[in-house]
C-alpha positions in Angstrom: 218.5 6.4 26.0 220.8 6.9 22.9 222.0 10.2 21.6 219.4 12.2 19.9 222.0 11.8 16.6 221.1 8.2 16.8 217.4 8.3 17.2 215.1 7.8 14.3 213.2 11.2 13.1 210.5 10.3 14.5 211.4 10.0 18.4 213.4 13.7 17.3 210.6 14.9 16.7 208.5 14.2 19.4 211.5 15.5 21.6 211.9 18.5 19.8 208.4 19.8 19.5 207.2 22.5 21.7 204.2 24.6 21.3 204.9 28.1 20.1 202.2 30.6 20.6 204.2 33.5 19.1 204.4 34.1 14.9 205.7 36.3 12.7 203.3 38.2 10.5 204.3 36.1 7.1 201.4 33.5 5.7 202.0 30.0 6.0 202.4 27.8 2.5 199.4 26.0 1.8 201.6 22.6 0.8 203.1 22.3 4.0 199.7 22.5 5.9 197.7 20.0 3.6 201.0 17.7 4.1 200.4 18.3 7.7 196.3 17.1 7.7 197.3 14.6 5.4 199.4 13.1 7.7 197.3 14.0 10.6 194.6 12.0 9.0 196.7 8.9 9.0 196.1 8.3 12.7 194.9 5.3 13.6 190.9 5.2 14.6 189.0 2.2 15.8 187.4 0.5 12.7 189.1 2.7 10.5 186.4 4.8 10.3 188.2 8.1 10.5 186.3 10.7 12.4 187.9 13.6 12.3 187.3 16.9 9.8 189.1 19.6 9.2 188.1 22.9 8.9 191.1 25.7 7.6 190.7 29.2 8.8 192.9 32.0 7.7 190.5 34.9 7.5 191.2 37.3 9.7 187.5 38.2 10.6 186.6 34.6 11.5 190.1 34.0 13.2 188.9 37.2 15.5 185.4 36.2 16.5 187.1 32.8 17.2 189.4 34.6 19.4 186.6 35.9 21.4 185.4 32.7 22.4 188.7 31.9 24.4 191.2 33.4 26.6 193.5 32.4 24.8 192.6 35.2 22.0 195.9 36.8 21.4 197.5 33.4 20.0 194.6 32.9 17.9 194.6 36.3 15.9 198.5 36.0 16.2 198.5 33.0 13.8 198.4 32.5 9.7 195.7 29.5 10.3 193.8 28.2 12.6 193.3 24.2 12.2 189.4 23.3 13.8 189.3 19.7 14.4 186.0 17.8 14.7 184.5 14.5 14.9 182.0 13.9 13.0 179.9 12.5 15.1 178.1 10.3 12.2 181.1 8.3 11.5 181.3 8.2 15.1 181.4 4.4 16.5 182.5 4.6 20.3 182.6 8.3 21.9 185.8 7.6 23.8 187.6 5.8 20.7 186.8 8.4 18.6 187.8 11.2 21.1 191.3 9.3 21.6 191.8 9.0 17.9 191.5 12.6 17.5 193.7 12.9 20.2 196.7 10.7 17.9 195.2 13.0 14.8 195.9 16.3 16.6 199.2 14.5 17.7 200.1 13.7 13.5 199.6 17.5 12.7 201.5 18.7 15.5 204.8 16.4 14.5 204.4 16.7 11.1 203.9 20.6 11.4 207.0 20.6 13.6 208.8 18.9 11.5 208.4 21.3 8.5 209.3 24.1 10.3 206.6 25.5 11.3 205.1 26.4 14.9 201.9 25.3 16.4 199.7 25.0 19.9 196.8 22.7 20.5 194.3 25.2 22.3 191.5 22.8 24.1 190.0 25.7 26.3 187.7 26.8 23.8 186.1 23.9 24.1 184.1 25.7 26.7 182.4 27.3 23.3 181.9 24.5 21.1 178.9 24.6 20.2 179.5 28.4 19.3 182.0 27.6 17.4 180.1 25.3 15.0 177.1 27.7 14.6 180.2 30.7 14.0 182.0 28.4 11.3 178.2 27.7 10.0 179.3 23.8 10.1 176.6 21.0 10.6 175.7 20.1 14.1 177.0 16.5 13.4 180.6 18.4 14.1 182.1 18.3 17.1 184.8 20.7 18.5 187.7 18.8 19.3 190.5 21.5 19.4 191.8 24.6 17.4 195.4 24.0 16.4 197.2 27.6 15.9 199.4 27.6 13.3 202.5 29.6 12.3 206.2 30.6 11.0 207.1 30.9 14.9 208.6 34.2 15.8 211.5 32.2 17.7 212.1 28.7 18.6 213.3 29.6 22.2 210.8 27.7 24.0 211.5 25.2 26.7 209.8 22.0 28.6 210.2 19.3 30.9 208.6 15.9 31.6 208.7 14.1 34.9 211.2 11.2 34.7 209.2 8.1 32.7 210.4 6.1 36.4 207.3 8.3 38.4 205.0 7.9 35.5 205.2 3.5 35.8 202.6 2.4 37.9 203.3 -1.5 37.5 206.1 -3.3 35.7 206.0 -6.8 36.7 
């Protein structure tokens, strides 16, 4: 693998991102997180049909009775903004397309919050409340929780990771 001074930004940024789950107290600018859906909504999606909605949630209320509906409740009311993701199930062509091109959406507003310098978490376990979540939000039943993205000016960037080397992870190369 070259040096990460010779990679392109892109493969830096994948490398460098790591889920913070700890913020400061200071708002987050509302032109870096529309850059960051706007890119997220550049993922590819079978048919190019798009699935995916945003909801943007910054009041603290809301942000707290979300909290309650995971364990996870401390990172939640801890962020500026919490990012709901949904596919709309009416644009909706093939379940597991559509669930794996909100995956590569959720994956866009990750790296492109990363690389504005801001932190952020992909929270699936309160996907155990989804349907709560949609009535809470007052949303249409057509939406379907995909993920709550906490977002963030992280309180410290000190956070660490591993991956198994890609040689365990290749089950065939013939």
């Amino acid at each position: 693998m070259s040096s990460q001074s010779e990679q392109s930004p892109v493969l830096t940024a994948i490398f460098e991102r790591r889920s913070v789950r700890q913020f400061t107290d200071a708002p987050v600018d509302r032109k870096r997180v529309m850059e960051a859906v706007r890119a997220a909504s550049w993922a590819p999606s079978g048919l190019n049909n798009q699935p995916w909605r945003f909801a943007l949630i910054s009041d603290p209320k809301l942000k707290d009775d979300l909290a309650g509906l995971t364990r996870y409740a401390s990172s939640l009311r801890g962020a500026a903004l919490l990012v709901a993701v949904f596919m709309d199930k009416e644009s909706s062509y093939d379940y597991v397309k559509d669930c794996q091109a909100i995956g590569a959406c959720i994956e866009n507003l990750l790296l492109a919050l990363h690389t504005q310098g801001l932190g952020a978490t992909w929270v699936g376990e309160i996907l155990k409340n989804k349907e709560k979540v949609v009535e809470l939000l007052g949303l249409p039943e057509r939406l379907e929780l995909m993920a709550i993205v906490i977002v963030g000016e992280p309180a410290h960037r000190n956070q660490s990771s591993h991956r198994r080397p890609v040689e365990e992870l290749i089950v065939l190369d013939k």
